[in-house]
N, C-alpha and C positions, 0 to 999 in steps of 0.2 A: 627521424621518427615523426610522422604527422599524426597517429594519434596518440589521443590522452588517456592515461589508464588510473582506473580506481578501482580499491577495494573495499572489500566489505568484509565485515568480524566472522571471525572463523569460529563462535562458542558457546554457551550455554547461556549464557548472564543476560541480562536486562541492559537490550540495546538501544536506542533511537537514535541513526546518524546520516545526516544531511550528507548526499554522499553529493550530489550536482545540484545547486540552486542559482541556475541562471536564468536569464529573461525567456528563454525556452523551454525549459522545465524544473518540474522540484522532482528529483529521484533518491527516495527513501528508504533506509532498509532497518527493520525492526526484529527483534528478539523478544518474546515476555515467553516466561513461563508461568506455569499453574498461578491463577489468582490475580495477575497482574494487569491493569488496564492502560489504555491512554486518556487523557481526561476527555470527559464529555465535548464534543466540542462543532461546532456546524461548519460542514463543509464551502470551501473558499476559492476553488475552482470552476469552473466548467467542466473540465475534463479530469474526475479522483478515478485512478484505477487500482486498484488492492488485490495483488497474486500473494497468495496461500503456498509459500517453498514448502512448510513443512511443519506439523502438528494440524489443528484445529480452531477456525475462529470465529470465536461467539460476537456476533455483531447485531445490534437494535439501531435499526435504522428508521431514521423519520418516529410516527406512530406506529408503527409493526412490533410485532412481539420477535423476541432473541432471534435469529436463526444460525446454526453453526453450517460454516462449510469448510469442508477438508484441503487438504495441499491436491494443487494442483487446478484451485478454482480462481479464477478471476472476477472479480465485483467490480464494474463499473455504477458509482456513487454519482448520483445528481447534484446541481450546484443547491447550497444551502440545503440540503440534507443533516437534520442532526444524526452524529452519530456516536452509539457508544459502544466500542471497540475492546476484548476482554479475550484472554485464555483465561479457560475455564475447564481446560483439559489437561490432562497428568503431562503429556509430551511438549515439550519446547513447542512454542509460535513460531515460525520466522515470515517476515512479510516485506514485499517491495509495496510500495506507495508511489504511482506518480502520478503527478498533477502537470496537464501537460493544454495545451492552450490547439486549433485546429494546425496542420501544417499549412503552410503559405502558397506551395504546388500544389496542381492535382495530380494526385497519387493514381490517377487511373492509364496516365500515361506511360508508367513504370513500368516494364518490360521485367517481373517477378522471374 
């Protein structure tokens, strides 16, 4: 077997788990439900991307006021962005987070 396989929580409860953190990327996946935040905190990447699997997420980025986007949205966050991260919706959050750096090729040679 040459690849590596990882999972993610299959549930309701308040998650934050490092699922791949190597010199390539940080690949995160997150749970909160109703009320629940991540701490305030500014962005430490170059490249913060945050997909919406499922509920609603209320995010204040930078100086902007809240704004919520549903599952199935992707946010690309700027470096040193503050940001404050919340459900604030009845349904489960679930969120991937990666923090991922340029790739080394160019991706335009790739034959999709």
């Amino acid at each position: 077997m040459v690849e590596q396989i990882y999972k993610l929580t299959q549930e309701n409860k308040k998650t934050i788990e490092k699922i791949i953190m190597d010199e390539n990327i940080h690949y995160m996946h997150m749970i909160l439900n109703k009320g629940e935040c991540l701490p305030e905190h500014v962005s430490n990447a170059q490249g913060v991307y945050m997909t919406v699997v499922r509920g609603r997420l209320s995010a204040k980025l930078g100086e902007q006021e809240t704004h919520e986007y549903p599952a199935g949205t992707v946010l690309k966050i700027p470096f040193q962005t503050k940001m404050n991260i919340c459900n604030k919706d009845d349904d489960t959050l679930e969120l991937i987070v990666v923090k991922a750096s340029a790739p080394l090729t160019d991706s335009k040679n790739i034959k999709w």
